[in-house]
Backbone as XML, in Angstrom:
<?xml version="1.0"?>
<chain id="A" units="angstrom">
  <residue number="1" name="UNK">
    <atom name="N" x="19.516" y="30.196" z="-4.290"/>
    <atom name="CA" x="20.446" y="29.385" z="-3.530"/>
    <atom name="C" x="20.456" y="27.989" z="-4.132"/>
  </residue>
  <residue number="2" name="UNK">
    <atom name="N" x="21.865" y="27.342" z="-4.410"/>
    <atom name="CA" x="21.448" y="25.933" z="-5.401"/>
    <atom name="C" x="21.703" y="25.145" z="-3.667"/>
  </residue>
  <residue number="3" name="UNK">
    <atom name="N" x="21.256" y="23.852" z="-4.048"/>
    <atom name="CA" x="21.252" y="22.663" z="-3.113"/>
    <atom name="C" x="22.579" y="21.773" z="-3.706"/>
  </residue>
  <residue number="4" name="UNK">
    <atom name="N" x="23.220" y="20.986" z="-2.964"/>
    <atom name="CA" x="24.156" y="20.684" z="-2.964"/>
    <atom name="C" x="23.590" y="19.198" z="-2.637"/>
  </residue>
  <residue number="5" name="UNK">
    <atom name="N" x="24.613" y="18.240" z="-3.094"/>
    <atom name="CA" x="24.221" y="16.854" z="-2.229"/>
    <atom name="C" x="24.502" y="17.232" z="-0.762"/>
  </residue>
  <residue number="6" name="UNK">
    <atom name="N" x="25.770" y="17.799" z="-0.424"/>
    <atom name="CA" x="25.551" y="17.692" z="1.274"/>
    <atom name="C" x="24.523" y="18.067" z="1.882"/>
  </residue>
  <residue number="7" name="UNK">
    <atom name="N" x="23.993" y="19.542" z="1.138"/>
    <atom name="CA" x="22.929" y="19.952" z="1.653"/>
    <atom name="C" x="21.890" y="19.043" z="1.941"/>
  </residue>
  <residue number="8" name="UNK">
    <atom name="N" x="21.719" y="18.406" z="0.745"/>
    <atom name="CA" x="20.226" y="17.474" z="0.870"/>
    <atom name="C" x="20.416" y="16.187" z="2.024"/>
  </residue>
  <residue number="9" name="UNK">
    <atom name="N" x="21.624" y="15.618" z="1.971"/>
    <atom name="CA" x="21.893" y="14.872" z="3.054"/>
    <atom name="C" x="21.601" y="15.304" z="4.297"/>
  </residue>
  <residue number="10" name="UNK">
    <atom name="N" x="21.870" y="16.658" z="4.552"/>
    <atom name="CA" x="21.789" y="17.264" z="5.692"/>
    <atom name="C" x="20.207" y="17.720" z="6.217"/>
  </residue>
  <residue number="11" name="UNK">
    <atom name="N" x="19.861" y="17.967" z="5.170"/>
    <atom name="CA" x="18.260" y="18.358" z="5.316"/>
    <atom name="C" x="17.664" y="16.807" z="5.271"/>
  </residue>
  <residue number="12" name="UNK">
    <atom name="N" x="18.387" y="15.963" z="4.744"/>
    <atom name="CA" x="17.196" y="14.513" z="4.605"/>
    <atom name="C" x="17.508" y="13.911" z="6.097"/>
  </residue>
  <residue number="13" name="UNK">
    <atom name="N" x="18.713" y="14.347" z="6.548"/>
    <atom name="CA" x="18.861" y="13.854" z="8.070"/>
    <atom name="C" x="18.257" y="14.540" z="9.474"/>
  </residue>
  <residue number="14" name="UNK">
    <atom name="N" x="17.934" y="16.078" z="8.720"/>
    <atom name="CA" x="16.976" y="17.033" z="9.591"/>
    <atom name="C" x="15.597" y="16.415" z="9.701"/>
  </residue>
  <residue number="15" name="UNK">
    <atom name="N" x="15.278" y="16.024" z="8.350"/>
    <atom name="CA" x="13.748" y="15.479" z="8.171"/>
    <atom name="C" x="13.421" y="14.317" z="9.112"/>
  </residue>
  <residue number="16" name="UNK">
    <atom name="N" x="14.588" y="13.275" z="8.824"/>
    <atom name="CA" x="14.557" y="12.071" z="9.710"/>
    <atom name="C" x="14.571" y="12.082" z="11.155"/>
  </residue>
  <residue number="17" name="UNK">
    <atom name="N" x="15.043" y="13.189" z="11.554"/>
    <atom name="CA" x="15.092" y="13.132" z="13.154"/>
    <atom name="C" x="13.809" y="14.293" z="13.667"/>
  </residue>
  <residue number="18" name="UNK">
    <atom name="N" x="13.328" y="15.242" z="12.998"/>
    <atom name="CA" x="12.264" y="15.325" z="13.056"/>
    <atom name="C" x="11.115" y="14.877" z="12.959"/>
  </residue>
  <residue number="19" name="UNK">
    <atom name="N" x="11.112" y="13.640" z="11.899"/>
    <atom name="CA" x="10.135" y="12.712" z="12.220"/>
    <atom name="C" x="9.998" y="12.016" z="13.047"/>
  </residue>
  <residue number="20" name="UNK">
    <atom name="N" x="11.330" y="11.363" z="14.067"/>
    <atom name="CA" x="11.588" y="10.595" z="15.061"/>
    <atom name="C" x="10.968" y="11.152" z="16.318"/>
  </residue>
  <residue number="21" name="UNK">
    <atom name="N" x="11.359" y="12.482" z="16.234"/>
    <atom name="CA" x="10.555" y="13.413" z="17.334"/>
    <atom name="C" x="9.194" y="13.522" z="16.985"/>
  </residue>
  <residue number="22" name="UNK">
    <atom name="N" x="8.363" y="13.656" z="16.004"/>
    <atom name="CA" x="7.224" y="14.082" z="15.764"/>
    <atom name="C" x="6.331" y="13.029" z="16.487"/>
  </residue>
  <residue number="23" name="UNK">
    <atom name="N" x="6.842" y="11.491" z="15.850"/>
    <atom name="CA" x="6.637" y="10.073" z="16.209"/>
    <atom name="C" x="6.410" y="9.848" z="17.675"/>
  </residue>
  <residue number="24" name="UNK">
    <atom name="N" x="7.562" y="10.224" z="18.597"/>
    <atom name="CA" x="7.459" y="9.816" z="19.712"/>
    <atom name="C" x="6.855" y="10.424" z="20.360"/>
  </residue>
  <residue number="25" name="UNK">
    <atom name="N" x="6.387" y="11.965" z="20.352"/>
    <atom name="CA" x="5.258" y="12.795" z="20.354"/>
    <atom name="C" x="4.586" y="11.963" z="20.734"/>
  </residue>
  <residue number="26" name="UNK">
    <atom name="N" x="4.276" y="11.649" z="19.174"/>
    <atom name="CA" x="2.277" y="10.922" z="18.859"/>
    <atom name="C" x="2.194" y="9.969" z="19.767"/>
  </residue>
  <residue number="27" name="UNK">
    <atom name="N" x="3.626" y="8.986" z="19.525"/>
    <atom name="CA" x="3.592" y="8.035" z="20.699"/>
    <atom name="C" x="3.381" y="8.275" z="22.270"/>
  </residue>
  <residue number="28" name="UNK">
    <atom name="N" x="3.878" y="9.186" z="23.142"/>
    <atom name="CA" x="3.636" y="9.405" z="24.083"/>
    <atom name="C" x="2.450" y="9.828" z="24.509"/>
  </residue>
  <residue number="29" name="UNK">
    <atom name="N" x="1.745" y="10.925" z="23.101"/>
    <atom name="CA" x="0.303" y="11.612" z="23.641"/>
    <atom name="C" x="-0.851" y="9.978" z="23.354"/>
  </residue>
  <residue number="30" name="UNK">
    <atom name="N" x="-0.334" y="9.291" z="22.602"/>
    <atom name="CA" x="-1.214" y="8.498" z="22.262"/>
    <atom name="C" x="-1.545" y="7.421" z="23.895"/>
  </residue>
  <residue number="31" name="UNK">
    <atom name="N" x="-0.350" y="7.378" z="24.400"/>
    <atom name="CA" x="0.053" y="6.163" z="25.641"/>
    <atom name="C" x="-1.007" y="7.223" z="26.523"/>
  </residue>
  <residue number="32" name="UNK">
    <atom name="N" x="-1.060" y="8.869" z="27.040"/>
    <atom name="CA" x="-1.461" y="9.457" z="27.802"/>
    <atom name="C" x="-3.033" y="9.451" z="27.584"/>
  </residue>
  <residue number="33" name="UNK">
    <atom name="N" x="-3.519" y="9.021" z="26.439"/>
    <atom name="CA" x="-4.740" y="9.566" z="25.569"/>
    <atom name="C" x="-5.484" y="8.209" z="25.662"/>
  </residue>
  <residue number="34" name="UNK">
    <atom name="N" x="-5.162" y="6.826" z="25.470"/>
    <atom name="CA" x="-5.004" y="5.847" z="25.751"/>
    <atom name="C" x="-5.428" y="5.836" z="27.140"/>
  </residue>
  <residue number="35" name="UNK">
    <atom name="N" x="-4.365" y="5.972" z="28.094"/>
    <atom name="CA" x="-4.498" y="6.144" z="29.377"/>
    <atom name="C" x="-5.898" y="6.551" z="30.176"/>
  </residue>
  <residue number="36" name="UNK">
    <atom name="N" x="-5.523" y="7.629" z="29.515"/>
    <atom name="CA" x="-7.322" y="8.715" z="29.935"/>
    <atom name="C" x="-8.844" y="7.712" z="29.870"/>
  </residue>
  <residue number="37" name="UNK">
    <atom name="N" x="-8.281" y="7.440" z="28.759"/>
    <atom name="CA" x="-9.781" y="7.070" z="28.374"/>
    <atom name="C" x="-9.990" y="5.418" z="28.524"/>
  </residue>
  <residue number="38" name="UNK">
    <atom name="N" x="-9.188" y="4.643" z="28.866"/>
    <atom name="CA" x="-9.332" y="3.728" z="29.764"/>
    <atom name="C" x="-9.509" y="3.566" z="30.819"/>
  </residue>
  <residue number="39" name="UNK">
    <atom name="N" x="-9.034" y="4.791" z="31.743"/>
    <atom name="CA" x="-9.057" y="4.860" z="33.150"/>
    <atom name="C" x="-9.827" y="5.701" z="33.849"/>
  </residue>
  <residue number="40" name="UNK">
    <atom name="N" x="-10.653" y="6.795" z="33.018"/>
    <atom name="CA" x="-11.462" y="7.547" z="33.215"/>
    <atom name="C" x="-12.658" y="7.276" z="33.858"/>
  </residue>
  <residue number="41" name="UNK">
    <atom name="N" x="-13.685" y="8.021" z="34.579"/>
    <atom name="CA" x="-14.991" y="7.195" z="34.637"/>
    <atom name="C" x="-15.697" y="7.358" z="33.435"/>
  </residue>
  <residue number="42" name="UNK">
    <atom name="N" x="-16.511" y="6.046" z="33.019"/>
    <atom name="CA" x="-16.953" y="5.950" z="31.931"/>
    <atom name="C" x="-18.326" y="6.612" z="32.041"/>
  </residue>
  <residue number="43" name="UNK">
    <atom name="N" x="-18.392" y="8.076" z="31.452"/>
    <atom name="CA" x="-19.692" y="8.307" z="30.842"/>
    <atom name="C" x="-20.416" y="8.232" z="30.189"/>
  </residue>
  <residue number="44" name="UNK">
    <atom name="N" x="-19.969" y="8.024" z="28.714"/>
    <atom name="CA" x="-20.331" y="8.106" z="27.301"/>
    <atom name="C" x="-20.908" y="6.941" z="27.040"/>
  </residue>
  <residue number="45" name="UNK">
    <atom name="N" x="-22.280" y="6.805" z="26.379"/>
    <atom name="CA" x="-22.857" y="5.783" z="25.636"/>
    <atom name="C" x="-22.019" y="5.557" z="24.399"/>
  </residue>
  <residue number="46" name="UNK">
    <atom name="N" x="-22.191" y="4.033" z="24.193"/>
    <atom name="CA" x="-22.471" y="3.279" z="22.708"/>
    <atom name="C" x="-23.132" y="2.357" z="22.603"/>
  </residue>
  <residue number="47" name="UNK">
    <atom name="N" x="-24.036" y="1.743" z="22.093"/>
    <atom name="CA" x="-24.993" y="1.216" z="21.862"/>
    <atom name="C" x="-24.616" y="0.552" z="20.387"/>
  </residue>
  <residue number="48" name="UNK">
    <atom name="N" x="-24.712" y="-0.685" z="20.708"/>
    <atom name="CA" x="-24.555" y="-1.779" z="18.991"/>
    <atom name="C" x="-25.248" y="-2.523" z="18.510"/>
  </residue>
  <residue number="49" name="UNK">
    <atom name="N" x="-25.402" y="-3.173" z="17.995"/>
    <atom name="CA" x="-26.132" y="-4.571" z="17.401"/>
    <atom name="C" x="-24.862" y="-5.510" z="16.618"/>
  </residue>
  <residue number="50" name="UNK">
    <atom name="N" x="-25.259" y="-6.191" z="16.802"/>
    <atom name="CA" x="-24.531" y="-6.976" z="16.178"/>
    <atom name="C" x="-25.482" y="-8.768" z="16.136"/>
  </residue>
  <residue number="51" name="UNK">
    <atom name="N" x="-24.843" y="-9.656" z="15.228"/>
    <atom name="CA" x="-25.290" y="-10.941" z="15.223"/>
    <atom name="C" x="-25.133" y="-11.700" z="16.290"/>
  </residue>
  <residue number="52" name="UNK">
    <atom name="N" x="-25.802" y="-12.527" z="16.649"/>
    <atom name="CA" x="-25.338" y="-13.410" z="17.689"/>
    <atom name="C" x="-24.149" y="-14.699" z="17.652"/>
  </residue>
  <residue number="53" name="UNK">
    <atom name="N" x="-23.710" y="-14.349" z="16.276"/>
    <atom name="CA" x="-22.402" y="-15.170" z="16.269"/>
    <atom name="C" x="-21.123" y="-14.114" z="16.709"/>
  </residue>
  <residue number="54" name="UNK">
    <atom name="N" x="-21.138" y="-13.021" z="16.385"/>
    <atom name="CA" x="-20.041" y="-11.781" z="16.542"/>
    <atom name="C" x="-20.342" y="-11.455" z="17.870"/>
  </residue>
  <residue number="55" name="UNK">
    <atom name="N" x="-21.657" y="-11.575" z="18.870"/>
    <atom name="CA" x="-21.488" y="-11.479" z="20.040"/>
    <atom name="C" x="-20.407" y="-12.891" z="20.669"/>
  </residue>
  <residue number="56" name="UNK">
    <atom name="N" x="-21.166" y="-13.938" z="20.302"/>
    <atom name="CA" x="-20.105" y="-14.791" z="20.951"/>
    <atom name="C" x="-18.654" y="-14.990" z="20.776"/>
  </residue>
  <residue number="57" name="UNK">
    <atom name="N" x="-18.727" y="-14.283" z="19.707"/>
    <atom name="CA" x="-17.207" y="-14.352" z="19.267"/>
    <atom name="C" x="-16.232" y="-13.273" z="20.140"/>
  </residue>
  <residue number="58" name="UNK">
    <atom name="N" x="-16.702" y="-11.982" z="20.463"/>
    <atom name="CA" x="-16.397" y="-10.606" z="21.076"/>
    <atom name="C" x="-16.624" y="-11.785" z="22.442"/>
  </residue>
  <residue number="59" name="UNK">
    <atom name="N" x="-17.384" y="-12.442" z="23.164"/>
    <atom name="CA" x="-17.453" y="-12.282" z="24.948"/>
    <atom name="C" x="-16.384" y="-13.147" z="25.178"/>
  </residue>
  <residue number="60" name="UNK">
    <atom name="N" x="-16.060" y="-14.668" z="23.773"/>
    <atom name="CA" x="-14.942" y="-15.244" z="24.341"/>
    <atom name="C" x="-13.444" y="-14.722" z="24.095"/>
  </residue>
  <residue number="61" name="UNK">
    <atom name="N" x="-13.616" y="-13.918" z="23.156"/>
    <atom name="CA" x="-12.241" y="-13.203" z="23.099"/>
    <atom name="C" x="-12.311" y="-12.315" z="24.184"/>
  </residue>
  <residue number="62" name="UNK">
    <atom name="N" x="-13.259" y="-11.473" z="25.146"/>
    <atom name="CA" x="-13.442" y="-10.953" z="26.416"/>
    <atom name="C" x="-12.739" y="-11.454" z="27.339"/>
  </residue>
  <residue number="63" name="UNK">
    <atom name="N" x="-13.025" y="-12.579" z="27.138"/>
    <atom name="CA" x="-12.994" y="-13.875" z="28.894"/>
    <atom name="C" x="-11.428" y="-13.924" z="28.214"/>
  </residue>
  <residue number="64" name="UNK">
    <atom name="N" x="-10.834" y="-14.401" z="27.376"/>
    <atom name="CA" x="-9.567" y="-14.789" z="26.834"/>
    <atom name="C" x="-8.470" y="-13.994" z="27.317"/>
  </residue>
  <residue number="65" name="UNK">
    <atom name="N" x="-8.763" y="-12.053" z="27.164"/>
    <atom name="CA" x="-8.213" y="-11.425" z="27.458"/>
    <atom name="C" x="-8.379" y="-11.009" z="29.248"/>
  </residue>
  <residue number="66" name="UNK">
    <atom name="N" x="-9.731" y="-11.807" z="29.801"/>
    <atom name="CA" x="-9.885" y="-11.254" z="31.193"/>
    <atom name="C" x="-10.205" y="-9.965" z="31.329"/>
  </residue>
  <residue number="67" name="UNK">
    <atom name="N" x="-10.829" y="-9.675" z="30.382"/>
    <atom name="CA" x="-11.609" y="-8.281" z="30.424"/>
    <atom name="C" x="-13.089" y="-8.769" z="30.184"/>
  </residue>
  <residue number="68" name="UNK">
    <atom name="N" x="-14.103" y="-7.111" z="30.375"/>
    <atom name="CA" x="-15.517" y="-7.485" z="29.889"/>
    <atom name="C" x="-15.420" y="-7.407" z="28.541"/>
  </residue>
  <residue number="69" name="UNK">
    <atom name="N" x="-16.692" y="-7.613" z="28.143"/>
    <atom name="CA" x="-17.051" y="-7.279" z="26.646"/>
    <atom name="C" x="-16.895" y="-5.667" z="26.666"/>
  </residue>
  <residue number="70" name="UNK">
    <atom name="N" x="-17.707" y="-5.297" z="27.579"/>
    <atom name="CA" x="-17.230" y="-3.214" z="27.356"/>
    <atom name="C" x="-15.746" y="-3.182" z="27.419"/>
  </residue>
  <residue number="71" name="UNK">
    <atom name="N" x="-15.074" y="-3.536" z="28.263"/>
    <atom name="CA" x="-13.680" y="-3.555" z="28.068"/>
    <atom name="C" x="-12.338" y="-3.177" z="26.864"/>
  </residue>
  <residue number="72" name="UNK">
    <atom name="N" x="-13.260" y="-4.728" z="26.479"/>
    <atom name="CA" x="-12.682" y="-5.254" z="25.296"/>
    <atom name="C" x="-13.200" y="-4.520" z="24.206"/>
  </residue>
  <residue number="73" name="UNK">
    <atom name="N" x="-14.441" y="-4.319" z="23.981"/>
    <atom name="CA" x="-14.845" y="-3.308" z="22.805"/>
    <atom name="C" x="-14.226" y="-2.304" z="22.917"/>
  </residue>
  <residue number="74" name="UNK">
    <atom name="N" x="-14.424" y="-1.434" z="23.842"/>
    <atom name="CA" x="-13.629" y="-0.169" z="24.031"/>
    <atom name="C" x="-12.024" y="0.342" z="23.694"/>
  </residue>
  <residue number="75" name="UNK">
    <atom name="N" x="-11.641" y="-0.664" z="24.576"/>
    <atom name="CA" x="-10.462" y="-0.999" z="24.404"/>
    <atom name="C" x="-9.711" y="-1.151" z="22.652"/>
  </residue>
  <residue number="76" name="UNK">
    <atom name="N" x="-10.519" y="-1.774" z="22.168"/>
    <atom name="CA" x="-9.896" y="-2.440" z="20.601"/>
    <atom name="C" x="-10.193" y="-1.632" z="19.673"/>
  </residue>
  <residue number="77" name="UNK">
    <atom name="N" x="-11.868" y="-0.813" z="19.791"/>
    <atom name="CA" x="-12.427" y="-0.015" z="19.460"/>
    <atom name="C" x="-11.292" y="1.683" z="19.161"/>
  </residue>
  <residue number="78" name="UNK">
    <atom name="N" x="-11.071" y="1.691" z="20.292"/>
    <atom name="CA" x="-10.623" y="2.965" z="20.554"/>
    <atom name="C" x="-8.919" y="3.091" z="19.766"/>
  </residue>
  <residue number="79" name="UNK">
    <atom name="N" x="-8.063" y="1.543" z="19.912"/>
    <atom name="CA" x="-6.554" y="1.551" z="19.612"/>
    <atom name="C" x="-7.748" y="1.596" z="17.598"/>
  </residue>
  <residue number="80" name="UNK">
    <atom name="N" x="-7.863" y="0.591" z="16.994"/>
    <atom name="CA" x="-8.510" y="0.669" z="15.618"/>
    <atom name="C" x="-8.576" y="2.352" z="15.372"/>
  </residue>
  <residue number="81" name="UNK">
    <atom name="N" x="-9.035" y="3.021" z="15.833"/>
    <atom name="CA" x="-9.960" y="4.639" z="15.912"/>
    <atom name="C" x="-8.058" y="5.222" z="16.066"/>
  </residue>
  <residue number="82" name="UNK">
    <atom name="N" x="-7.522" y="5.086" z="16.460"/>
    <atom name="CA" x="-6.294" y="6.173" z="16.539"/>
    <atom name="C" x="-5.680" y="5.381" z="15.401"/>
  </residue>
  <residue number="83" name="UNK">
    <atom name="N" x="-5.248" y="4.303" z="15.095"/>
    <atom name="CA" x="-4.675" y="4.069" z="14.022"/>
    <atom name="C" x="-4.961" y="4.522" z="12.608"/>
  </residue>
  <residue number="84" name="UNK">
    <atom name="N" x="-6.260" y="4.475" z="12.606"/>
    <atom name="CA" x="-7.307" y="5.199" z="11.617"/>
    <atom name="C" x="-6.805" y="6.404" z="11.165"/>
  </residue>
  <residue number="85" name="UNK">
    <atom name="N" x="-6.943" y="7.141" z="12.077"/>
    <atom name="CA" x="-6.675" y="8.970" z="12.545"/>
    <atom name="C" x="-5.026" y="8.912" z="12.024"/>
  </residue>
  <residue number="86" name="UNK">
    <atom name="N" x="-4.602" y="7.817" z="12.574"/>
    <atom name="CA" x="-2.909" y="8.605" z="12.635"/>
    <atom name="C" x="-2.619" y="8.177" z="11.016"/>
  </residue>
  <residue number="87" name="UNK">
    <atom name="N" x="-3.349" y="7.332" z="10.364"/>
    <atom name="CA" x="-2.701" y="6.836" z="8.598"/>
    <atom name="C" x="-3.214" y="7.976" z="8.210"/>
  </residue>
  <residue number="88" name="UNK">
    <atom name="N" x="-4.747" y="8.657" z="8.507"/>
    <atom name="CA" x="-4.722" y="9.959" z="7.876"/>
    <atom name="C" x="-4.086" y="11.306" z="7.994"/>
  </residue>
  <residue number="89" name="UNK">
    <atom name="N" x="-3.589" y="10.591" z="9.345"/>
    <atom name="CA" x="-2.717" y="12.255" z="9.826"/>
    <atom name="C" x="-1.140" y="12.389" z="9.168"/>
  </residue>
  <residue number="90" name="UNK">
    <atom name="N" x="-0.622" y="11.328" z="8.944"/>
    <atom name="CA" x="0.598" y="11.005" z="8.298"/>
    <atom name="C" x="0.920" y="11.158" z="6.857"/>
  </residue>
  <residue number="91" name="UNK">
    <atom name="N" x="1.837" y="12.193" z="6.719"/>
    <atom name="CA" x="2.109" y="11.839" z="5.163"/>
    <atom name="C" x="4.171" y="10.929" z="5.199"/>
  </residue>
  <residue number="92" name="UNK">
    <atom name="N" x="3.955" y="10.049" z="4.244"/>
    <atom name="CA" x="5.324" y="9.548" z="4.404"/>
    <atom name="C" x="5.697" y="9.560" z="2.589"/>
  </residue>
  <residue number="93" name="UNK">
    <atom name="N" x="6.683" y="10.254" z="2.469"/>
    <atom name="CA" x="7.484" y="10.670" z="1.712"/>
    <atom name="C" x="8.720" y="9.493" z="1.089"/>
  </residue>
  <residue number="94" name="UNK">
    <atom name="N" x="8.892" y="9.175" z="-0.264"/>
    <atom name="CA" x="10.000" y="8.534" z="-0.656"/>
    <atom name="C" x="11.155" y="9.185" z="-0.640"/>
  </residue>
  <residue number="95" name="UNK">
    <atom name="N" x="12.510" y="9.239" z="-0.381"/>
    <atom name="CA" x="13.777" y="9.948" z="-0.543"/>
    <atom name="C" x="13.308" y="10.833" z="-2.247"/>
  </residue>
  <residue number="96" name="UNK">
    <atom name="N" x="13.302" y="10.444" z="-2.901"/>
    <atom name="CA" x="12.629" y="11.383" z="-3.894"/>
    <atom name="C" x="11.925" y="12.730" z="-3.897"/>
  </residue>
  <residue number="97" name="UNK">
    <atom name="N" x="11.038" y="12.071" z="-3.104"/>
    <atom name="CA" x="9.572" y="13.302" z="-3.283"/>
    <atom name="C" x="10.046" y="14.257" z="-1.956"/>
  </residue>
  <residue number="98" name="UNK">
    <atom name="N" x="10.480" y="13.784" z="-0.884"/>
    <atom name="CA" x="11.506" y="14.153" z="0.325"/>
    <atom name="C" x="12.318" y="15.277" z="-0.405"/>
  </residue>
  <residue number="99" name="UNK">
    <atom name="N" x="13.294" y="14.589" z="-1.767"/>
    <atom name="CA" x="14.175" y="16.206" z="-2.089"/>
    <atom name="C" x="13.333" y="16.996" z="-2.733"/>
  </residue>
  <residue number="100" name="UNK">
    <atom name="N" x="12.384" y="16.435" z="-3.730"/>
    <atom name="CA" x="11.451" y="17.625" z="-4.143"/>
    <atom name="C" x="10.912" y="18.618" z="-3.677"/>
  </residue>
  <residue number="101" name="UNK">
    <atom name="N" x="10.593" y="17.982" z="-2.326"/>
    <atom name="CA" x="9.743" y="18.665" z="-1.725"/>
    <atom name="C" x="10.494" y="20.039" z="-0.874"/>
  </residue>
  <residue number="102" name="UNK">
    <atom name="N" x="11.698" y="19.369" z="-0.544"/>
    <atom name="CA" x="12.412" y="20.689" z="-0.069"/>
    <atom name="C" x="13.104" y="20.923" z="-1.029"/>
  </residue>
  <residue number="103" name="UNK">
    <atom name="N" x="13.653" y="20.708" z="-1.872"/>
    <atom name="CA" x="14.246" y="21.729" z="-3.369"/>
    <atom name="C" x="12.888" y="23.155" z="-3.282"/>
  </residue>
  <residue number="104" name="UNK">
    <atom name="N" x="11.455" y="22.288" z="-3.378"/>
    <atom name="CA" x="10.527" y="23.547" z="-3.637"/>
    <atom name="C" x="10.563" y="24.660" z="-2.640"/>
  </residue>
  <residue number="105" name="UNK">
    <atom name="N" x="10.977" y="23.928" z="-1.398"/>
    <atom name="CA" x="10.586" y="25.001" z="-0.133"/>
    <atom name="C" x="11.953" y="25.782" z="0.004"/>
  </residue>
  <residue number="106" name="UNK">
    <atom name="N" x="12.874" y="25.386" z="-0.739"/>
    <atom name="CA" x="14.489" y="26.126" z="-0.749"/>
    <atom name="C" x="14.217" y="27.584" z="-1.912"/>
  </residue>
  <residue number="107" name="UNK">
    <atom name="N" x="13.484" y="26.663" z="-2.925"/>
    <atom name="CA" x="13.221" y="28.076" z="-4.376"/>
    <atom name="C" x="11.807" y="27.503" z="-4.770"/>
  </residue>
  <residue number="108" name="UNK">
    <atom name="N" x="10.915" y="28.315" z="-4.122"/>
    <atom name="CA" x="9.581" y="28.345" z="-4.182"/>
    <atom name="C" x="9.442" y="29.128" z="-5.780"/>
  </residue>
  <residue number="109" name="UNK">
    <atom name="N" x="8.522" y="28.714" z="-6.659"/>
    <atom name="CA" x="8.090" y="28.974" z="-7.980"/>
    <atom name="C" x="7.673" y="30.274" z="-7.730"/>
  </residue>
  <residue number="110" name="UNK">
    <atom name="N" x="7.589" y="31.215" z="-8.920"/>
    <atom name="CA" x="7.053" y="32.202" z="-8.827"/>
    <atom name="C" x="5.941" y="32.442" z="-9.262"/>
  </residue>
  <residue number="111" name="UNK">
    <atom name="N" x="4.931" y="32.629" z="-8.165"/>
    <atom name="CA" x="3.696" y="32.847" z="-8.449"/>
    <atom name="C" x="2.908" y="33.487" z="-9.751"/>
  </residue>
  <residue number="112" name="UNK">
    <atom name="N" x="1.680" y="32.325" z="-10.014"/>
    <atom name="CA" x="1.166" y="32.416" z="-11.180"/>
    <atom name="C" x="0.241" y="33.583" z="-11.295"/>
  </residue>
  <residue number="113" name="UNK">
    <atom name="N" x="-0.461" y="34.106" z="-12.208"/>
    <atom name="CA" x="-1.312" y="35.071" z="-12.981"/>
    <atom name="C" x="-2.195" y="34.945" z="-11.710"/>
  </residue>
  <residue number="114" name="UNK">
    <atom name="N" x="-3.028" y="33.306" z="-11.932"/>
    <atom name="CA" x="-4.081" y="33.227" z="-10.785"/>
    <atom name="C" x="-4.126" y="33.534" z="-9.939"/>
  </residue>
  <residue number="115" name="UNK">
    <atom name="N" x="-2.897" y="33.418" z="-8.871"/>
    <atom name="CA" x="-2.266" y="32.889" z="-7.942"/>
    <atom name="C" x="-2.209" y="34.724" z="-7.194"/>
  </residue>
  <residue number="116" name="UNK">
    <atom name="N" x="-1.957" y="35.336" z="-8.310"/>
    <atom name="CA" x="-1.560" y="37.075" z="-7.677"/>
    <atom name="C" x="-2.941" y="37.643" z="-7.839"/>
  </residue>
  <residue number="117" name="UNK">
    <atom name="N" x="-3.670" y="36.892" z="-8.803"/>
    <atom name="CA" x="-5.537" y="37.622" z="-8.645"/>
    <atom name="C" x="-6.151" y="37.142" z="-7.658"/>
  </residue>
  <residue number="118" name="UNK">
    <atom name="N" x="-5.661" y="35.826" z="-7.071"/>
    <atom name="CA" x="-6.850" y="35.557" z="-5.826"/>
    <atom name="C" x="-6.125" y="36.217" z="-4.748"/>
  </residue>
  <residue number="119" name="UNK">
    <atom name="N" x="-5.166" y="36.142" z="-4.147"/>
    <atom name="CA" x="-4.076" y="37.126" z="-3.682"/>
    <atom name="C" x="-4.829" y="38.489" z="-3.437"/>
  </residue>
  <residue number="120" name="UNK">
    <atom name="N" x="-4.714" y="39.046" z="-4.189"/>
    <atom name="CA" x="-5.599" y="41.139" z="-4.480"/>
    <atom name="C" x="-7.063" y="40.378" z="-3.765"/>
  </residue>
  <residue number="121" name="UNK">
    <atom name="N" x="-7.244" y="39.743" z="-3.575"/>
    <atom name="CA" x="-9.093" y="39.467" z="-3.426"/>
    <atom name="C" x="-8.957" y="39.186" z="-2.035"/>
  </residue>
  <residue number="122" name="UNK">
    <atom name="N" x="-7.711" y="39.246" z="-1.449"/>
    <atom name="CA" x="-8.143" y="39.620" z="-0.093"/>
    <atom name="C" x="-8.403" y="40.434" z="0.144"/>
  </residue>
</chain>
């Protein structure tokens, strides 16, 4: 099957609004997930050390925000920790690598020598 520019327009506009959805997903489970674990009762230990300049620095940014120091650690701790997660969970694609990538998934290569021996080894 060849690809066409409309096609690819059409598939690069499928991609885009599937990402929009994927996004607001993450966004919503993140607000619910967020939610939870701010509002939850707190069971879970953490235990830190830190200097006594980075303590004072963490209790007045505490008082600043009108939260505790657990609060505030938690709190900043936890948004840092999903941002983390979500740059690794994300792949983002240039319009380029975007058509490559579905050109391949339109006419997938035909499998190599290797590819049909590890294959049989199931």
């Amino acid at each position: 099957m060849d690809i066409g520019a409309g096609d690819c327009d059409l598939a690069g506009e499928f991609i885009r609004m599937w990402q929009i959805d994927v996004q607001l997903r993450i966004d919503s489970q993140k607000a619910s997930t967020m939610s939870a674990a701010t509002h939850s009762p707190d069971t879970a230990r953490i235990n830190l050390r830190t200097s006594p300049e980075a303590k004072a620095l963490i209790e007045r940014a505490a008082a600043l925000m009108g939260t505790t120091v657990s609060g505030f650690m938690v709190q900043n701790a936890y948004e840092a920790a999903q941002r983390l997660v979500s740059q690794h969970e994300t792949i983002t694609l240039s319009d380029r690598d975007r058509d490559v990538f579905l050109a391949a998934l339109e006419n997938p290569p035909e499998p190599t020598e290797a590819l049909r021996r590890l294959m049989a080894r199931r």
